[in-house]
GUTI-557709 format. One record per residue (C-alpha): residue number from 0; x, y, z; chain. Coordinates in nm, 3 decimals, decimal comma, always signed. Example, Ala and Ser with C-alpha at 12.3 -4.5 7.8 and 13.67 -1.06 7.14 Angstrom:
REM GUTI-557709
{node 0 {+1,230 -0,450 +0,780} "A"},
{node 1 {+1,367 -0,106 +0,714} "A"},
//
This chain:
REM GUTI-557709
{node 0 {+7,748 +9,606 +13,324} "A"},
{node 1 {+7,872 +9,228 +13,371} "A"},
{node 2 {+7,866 +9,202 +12,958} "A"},
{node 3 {+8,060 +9,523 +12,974} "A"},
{node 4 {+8,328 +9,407 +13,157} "A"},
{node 5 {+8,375 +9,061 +12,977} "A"},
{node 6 {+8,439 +9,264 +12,710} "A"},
{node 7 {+8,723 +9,456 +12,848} "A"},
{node 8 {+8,820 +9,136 +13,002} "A"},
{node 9 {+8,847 +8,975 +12,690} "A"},
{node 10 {+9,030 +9,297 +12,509} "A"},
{node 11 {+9,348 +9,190 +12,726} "A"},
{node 12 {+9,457 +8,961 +12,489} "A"},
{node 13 {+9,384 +9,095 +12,222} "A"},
{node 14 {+9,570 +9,390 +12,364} "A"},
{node 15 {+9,855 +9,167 +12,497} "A"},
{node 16 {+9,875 +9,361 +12,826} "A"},
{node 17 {+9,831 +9,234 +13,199} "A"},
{node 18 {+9,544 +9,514 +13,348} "A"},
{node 19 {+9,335 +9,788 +13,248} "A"},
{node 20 {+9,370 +10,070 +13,439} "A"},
{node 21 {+9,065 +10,304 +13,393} "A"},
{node 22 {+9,035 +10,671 +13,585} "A"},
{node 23 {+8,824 +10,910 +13,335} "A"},
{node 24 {+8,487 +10,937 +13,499} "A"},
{node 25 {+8,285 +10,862 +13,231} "A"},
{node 26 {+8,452 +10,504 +13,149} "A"},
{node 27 {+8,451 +10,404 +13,562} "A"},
{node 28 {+8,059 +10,490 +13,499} "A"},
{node 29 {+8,051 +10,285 +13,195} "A"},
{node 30 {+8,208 +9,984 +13,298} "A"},
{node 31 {+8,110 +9,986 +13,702} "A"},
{node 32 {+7,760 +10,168 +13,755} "A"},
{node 33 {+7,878 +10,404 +14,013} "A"},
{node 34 {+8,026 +10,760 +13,978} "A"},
{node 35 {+8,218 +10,857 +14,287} "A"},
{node 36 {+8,242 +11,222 +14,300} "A"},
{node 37 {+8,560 +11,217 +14,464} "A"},
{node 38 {+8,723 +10,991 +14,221} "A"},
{node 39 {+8,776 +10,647 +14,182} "A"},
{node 40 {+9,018 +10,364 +13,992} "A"},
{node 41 {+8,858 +10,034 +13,836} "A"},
{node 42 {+9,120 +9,803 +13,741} "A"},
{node 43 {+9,038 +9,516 +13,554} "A"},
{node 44 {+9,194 +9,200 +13,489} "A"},
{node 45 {+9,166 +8,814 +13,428} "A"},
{node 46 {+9,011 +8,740 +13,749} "A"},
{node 47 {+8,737 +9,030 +13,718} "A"},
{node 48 {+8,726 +9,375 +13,811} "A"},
{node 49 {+8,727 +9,597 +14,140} "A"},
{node 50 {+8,639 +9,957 +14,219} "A"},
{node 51 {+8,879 +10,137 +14,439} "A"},
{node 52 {+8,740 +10,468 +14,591} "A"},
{node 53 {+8,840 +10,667 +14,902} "A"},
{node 54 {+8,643 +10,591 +15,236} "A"},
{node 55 {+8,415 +10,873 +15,178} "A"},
{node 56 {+8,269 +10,743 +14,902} "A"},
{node 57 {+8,264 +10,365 +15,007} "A"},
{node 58 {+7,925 +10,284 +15,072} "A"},
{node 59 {+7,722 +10,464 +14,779} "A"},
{node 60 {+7,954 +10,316 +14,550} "A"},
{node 61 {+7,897 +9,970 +14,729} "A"},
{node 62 {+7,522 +10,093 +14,605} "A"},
{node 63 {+7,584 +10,203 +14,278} "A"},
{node 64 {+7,849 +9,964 +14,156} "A"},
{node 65 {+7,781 +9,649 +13,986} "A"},
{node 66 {+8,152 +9,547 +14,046} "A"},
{node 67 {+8,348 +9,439 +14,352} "A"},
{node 68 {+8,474 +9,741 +14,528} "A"},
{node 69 {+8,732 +9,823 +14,761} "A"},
{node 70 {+8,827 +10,131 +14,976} "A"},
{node 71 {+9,174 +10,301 +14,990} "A"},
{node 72 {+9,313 +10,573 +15,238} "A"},
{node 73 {+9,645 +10,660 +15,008} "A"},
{node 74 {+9,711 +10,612 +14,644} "A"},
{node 75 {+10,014 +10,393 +14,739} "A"},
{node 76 {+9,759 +10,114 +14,865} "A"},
{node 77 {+9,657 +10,095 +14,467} "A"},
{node 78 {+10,027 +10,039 +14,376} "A"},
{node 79 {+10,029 +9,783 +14,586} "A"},
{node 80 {+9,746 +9,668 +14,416} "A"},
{node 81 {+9,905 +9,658 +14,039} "A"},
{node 82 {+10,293 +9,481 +14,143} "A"},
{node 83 {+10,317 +9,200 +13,937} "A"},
{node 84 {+10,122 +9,329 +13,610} "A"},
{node 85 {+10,396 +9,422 +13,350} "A"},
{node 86 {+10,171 +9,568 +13,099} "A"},
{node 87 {+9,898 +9,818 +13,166} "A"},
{node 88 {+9,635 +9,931 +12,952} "A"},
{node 89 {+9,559 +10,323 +13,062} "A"},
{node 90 {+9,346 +10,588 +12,907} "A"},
{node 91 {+9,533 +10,840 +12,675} "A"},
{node 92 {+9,418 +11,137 +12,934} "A"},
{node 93 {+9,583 +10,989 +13,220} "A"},
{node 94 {+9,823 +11,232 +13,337} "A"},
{node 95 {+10,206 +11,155 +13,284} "A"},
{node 96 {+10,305 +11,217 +13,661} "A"},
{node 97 {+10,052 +10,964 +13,720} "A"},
{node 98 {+10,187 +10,717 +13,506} "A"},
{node 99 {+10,558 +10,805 +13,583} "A"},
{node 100 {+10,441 +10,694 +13,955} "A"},
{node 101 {+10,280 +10,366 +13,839} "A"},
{node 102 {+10,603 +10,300 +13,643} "A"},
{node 103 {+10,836 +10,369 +13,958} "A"},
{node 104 {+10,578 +10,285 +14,260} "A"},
{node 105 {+10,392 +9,989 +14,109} "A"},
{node 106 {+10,689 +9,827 +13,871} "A"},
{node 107 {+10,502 +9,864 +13,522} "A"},
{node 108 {+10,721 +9,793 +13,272} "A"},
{node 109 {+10,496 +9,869 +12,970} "A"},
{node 110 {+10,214 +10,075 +12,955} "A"},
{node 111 {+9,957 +10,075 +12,634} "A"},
{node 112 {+9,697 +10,330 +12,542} "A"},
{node 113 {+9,331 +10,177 +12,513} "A"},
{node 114 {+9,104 +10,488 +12,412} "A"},
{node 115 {+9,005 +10,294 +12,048} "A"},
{node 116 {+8,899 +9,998 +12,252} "A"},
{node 117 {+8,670 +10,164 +12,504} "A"},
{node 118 {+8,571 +10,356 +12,160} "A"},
{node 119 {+8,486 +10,032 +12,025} "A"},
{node 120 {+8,250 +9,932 +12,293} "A"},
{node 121 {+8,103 +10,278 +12,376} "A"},
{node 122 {+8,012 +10,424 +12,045} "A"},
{node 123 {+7,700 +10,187 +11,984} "A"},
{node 124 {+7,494 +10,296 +12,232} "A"},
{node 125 {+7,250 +10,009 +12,386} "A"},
{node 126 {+6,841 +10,078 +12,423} "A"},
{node 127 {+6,848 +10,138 +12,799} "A"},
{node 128 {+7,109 +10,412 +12,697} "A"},
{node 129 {+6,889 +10,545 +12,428} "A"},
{node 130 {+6,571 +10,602 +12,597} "A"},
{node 131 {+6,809 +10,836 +12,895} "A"},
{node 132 {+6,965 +11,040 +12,615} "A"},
{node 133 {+6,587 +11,020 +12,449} "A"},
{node 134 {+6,478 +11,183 +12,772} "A"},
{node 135 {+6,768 +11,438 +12,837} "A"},
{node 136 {+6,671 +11,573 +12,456} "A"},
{node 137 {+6,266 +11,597 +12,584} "A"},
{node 138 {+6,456 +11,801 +12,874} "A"},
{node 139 {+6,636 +12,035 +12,662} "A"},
{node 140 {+6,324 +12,070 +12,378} "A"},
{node 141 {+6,148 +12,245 +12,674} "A"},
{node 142 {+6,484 +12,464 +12,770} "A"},
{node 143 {+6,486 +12,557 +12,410} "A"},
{node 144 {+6,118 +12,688 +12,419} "A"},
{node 145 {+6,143 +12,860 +12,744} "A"},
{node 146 {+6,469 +13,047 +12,621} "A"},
{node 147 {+6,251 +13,146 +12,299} "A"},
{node 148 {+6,015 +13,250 +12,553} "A"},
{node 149 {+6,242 +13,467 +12,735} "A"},
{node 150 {+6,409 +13,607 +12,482} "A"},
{node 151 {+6,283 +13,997 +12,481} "A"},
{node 152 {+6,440 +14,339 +12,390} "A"},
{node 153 {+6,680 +14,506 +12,690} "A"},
{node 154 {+6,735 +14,127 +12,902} "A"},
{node 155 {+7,064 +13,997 +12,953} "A"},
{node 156 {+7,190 +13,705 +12,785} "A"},
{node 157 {+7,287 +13,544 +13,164} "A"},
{node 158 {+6,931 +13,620 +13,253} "A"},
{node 159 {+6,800 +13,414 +12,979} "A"},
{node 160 {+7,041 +13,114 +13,063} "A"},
{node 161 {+6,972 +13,165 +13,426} "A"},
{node 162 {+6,605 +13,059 +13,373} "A"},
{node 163 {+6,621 +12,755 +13,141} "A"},
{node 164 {+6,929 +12,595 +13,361} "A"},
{node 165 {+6,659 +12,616 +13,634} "A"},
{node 166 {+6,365 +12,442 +13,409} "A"},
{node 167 {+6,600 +12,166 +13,297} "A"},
{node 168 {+6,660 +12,118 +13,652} "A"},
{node 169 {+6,266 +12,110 +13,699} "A"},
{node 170 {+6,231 +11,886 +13,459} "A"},
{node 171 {+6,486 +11,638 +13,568} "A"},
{node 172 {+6,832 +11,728 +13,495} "A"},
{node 173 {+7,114 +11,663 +13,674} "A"},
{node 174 {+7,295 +11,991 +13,557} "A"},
{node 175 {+7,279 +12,161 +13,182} "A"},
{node 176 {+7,510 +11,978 +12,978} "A"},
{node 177 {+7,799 +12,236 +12,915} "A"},
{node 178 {+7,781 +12,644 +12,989} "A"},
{node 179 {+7,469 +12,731 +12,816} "A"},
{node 180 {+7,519 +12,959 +12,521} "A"},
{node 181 {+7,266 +13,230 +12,419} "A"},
{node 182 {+7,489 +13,462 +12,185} "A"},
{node 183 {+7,323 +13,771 +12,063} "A"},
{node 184 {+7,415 +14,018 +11,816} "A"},
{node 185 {+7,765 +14,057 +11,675} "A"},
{node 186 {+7,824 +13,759 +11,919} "A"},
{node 187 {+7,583 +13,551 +11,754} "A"},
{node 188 {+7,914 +13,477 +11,541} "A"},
{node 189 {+8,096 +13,294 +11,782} "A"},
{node 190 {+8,032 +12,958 +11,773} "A"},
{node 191 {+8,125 +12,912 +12,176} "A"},
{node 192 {+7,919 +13,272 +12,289} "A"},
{node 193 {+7,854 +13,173 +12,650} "A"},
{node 194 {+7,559 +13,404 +12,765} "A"},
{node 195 {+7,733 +13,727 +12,883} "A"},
{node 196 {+7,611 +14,048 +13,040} "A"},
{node 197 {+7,463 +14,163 +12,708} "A"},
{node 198 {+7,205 +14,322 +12,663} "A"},
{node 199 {+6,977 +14,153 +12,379} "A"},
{node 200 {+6,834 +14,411 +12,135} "A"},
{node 201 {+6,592 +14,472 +11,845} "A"},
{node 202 {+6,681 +14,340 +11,577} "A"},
{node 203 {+7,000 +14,090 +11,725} "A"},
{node 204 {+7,001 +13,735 +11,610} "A"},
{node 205 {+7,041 +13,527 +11,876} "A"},
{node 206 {+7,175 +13,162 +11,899} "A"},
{node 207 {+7,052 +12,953 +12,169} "A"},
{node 208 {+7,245 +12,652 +12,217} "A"},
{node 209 {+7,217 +12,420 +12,538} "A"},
{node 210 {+7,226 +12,051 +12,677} "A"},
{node 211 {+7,082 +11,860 +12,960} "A"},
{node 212 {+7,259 +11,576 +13,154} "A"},
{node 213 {+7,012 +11,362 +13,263} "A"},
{node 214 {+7,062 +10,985 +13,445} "A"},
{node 215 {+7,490 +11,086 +13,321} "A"},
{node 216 {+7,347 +11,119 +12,952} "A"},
{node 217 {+7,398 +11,430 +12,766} "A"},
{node 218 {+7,139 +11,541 +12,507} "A"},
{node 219 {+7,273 +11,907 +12,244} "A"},
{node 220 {+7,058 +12,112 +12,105} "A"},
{node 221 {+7,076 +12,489 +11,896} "A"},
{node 222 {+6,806 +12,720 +11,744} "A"},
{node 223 {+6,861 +13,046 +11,626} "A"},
{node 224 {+6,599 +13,318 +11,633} "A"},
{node 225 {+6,576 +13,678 +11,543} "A"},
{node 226 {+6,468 +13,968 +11,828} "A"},
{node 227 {+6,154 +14,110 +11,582} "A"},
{node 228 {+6,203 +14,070 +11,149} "A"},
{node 229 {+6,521 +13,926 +11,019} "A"},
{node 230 {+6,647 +14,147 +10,787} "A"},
{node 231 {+6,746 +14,003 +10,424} "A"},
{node 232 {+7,068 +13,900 +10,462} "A"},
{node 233 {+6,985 +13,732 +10,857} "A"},
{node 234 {+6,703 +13,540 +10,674} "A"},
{node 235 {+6,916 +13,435 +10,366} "A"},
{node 236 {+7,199 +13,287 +10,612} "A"},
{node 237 {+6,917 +13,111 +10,821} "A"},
{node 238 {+6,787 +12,952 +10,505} "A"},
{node 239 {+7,119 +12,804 +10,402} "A"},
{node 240 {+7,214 +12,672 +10,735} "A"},
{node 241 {+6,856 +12,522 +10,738} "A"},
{node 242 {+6,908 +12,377 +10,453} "A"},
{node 243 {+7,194 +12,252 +10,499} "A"},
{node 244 {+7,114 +12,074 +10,825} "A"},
{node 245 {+6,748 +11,927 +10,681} "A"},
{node 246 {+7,009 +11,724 +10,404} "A"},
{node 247 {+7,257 +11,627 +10,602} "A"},
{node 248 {+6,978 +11,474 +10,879} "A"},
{node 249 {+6,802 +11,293 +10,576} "A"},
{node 250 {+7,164 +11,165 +10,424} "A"},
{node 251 {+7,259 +11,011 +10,715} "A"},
{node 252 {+7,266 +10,656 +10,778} "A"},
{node 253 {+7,492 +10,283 +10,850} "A"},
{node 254 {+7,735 +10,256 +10,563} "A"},
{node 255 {+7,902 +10,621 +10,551} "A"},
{node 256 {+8,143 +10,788 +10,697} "A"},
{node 257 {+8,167 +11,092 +10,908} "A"},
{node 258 {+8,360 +11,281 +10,669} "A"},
{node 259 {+8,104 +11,165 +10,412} "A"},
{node 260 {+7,827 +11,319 +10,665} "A"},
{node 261 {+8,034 +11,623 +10,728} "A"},
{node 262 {+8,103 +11,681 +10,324} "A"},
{node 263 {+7,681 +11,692 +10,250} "A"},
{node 264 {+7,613 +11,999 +10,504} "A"},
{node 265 {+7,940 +12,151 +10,402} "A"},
{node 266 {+7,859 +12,149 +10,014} "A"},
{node 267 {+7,500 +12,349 +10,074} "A"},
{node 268 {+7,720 +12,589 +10,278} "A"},
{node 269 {+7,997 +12,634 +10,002} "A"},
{node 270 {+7,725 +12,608 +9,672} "A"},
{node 271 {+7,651 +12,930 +9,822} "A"},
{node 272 {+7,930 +13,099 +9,870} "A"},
{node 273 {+7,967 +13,093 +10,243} "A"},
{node 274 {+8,229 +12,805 +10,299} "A"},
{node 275 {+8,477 +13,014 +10,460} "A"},
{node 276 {+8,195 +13,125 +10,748} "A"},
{node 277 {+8,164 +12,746 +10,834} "A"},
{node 278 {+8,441 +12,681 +11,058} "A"},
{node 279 {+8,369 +12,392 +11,280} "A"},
{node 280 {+8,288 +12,040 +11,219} "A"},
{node 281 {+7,919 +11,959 +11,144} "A"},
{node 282 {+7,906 +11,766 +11,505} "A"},
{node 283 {+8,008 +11,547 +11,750} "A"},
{node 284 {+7,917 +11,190 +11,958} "A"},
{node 285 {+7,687 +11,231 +12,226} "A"},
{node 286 {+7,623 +11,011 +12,555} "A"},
{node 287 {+7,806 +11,043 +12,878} "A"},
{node 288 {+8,038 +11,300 +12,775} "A"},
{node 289 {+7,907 +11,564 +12,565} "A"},
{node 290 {+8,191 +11,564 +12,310} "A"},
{node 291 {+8,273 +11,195 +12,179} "A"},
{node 292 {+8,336 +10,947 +11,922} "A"},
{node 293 {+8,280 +11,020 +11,645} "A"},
{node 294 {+8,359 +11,368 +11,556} "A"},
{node 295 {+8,161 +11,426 +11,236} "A"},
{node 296 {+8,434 +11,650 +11,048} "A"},
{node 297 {+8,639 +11,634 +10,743} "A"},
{node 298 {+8,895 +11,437 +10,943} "A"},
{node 299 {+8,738 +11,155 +11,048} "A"},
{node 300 {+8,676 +10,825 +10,845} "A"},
{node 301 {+8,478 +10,655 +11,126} "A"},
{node 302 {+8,184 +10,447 +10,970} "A"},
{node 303 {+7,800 +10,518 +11,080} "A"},
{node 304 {+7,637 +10,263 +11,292} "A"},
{node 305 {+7,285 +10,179 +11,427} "A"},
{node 306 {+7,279 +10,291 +11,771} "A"},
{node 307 {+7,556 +10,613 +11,713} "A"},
{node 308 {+7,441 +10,931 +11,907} "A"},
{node 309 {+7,546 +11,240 +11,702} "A"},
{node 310 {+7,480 +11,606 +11,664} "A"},
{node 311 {+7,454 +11,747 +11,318} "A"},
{node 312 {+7,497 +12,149 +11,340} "A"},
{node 313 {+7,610 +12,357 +11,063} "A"},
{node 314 {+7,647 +12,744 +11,102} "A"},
{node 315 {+7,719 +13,041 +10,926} "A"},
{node 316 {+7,960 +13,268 +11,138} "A"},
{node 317 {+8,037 +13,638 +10,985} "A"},
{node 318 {+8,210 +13,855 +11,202} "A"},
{node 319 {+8,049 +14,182 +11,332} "A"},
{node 320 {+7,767 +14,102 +11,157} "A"},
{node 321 {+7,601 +13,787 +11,350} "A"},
{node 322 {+7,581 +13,403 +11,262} "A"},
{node 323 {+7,298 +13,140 +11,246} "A"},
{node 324 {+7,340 +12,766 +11,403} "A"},
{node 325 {+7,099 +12,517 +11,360} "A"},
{node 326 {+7,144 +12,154 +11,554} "A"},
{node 327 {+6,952 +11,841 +11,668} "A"},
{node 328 {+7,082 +11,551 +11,829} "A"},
{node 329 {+7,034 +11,256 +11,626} "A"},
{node 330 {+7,022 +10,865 +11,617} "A"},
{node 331 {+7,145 +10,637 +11,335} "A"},
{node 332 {+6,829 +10,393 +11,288} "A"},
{node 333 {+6,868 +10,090 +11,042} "A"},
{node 334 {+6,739 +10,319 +10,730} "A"},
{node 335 {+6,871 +10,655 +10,822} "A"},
{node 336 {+6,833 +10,905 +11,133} "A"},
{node 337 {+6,605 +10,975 +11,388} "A"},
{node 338 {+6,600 +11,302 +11,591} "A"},
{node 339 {+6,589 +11,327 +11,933} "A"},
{node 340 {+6,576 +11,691 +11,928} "A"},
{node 341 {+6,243 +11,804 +11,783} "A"},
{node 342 {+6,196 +12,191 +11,870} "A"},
{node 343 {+6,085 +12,380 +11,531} "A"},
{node 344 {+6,341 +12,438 +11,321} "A"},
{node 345 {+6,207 +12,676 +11,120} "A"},
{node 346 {+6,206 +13,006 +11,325} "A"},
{node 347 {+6,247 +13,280 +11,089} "A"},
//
């Protein structure tokens, strides 16, 4: 954590601003060690950085933190805090009735967003952070089993997510990762099918798709199966997004872009014929949030580095018909990726 905070330390210059100003769980995490539920501030400048929570929260973030920290009873007791710093550095999601009160409470003349430098120093992930999210993905390979397991003629879709929640818990996790998704039938073609009160039936193809957070990591992972024999078309869609995901996993490596990434999986996919049914990104960053840099889409030009934490999941999506989604969380070794996801992929 001390490294960490040299470097945002030495990003004020290079930002040309007074104070960083920091809010967004994640980032107080990152940079301080502790995670007060009820919210907390870490401002950082010159001299170092401090931790300001409320009173509740004072003495198991006096455990967790690896920074100085200090207890306040009203917000105003930060802007007391902050007079005399002209320029702040602040995270893009702050809200602007929170700024607008730093501006007319705390006398900041200038404020300056700072979401690409935290970017910069959070997108590598370091090997203590690998072997959590290494662990959160063993945590979500057995979900993904269990939910395979469950997965019968005439049960509910909440009934199947209601059981693997409670074995990731077993196993370790904090809390799954986002809403776990098991989408069956027709509403195997939406991509974001939390698991509803539907009944799962012969025949349905059904996406599972769920996360662990484990230690504040966050591991992804999707298989799709089918309730009995896929029919022709179910098993020809399932091939292509297979397919699709096995190249883009061996493409990837240091040197290319996301787009690059994105372009490999989304080639298979449109060689045949199917472009129009893939209609997300092929994935995201993974670590403390479960969507973050980069986003591995036709948009972005970030470059590939040893240590990145990414998802690569194509899908097929045809309305009223059903849709197929295949994902692992992956690494970017020195040579090329590494999943952290290893569950079967091929299930039909």
């Amino acid at each position: 954590m001390k490294e960490r905070i040299e470097k945002l330390i030495n990003s004020l210059e290079k930002n040309n601003i007074d104070a960083i100003f920091l809010a967004k769980a994640p980032n107080v995490y990152y940079f301080s060690g502790a995670s007060p539920l009820a919210g907390g501030y870490l401002i950082v400048m010159d001299s170092g950085a401090t931790l300001y929570v409320p009173e509740l929260e004072y003495e198991m973030a006096k455990e967790e933190s690896s920074v100085n920290v200090e207890k306040f009873k009203k917000i105003d007791e930060l802007y007391e805090k902050l007079k005399g710093v002209d320029s702040l550095g602040i995270e893009g999601s702050l809200s602007y009735s929170f700024v607008s009160e730093l501006k007319e409470k705390a006398g900041i003349k200038d404020f300056k967003k700072i979401d690409d430098t935290i970017k910069e120093l959070r997108i590598v992930k370091t090997h203590e952070e690998l072997e959590i999210i290494e662990k959160a993905c063993e945590i979500a390979d057995k979900a993904v089993m269990a939910a395979i397991e469950e997965i019968t003629e005439g049960k509910r879709e909440r009934e199947v997510a209601a059981k693997v929640e409670y074995l990731m818990k077993m196993n370790g996790a904090e809390k799954p990762a986002f809403d776990t998704i098991i989408a069956s039938g027709y509403r195997s073609a939406l991509p974001h099918g939390v698991a509803s009160d539907k009944r799962i039936e012969k025949g349905d193809l059904v996406v599972i798709d769920l996360g662990a957070l484990y230690n504040h990591y966050n591991s992804d992972i999707t298989r799709t199966i089918v309730v009995g024999s896929p029919n022709e078309k179910q098993r020809e869609i399932y091939e292509i997004v297979l397919e699709a995901q096995k190249k883009a996993v061996e493409a990837a490596k240091p040197g290319m872009t996301a787009k690059e990434l994105d372009s490999i999986a989304r080639d298979v996919i449109k060689e045949y014929g199917y472009g129009d049914y893939f209609i997300h990104s092929l994935g995201h960053g993974v670590g403390l949030e479960i969507h973050e840099w980069p986003r591995i889409s036709q948009y972005d030009e970030t470059v590939l580095k040893e240590g990145m934490v990414i998802t690569i999941e194509p899908g097929i999506y045809i309305p009223k018909f059903g849709g197929v989604r295949i994902e692992d969380t992956v690494v970017i070794t020195k040579s090329g990726a590494k999943r952290l996801t290893k569950t079967e992929r091929e299930l039909i």
